[in-house]
C-alpha positions as CSV (number, residue, x, y, z in Angstrom):
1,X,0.4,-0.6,15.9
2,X,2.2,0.7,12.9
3,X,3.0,4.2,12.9
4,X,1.4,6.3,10.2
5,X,5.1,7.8,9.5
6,X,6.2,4.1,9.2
7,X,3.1,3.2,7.0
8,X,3.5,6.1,4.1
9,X,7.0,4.8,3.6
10,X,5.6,1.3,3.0
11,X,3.0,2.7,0.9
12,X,5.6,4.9,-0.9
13,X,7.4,1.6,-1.7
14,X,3.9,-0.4,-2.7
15,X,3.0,2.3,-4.6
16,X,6.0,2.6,-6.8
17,X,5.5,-1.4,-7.6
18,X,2.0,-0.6,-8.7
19,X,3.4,1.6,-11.1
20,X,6.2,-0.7,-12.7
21,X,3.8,-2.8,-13.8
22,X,1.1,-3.2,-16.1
23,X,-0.6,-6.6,-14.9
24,X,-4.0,-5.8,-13.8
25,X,-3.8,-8.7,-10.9
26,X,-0.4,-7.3,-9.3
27,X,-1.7,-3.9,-9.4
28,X,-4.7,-5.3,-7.4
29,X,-2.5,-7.2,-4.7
30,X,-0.1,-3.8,-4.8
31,X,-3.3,-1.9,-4.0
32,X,-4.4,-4.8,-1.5
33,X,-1.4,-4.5,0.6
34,X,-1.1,-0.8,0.4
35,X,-5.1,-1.0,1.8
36,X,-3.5,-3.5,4.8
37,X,-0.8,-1.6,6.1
38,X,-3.2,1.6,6.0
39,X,-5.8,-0.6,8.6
40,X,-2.6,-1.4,10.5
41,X,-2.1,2.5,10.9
42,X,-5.5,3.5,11.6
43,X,-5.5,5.1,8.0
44,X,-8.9,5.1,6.2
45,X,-8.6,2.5,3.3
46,X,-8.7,3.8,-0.3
């Protein structure tokens, strides 16, 4: 299992994508993938 340390700095990096961009449907994959590494972690999903 991921570690939730291990998962924040993924999210931290996901999250920073999500706000380069404008385009509706990466923002939605950014958000998607952020949502899969917090079920990896045992995180609740947002």
């Amino acid at each position: 299992m991921l570690t939730v340390e291990d998962a924040n700095k993924i999210i931290a990096f996901l999250s920073a994508g999500y706000f380069a961009t404008e385009d509706p449907e990466a923002r939605k994959e950014f958000n998607r993938l952020a949502n899969e590494v917090r079920k990896a972690s045992g995180q609740p999903v947002q």
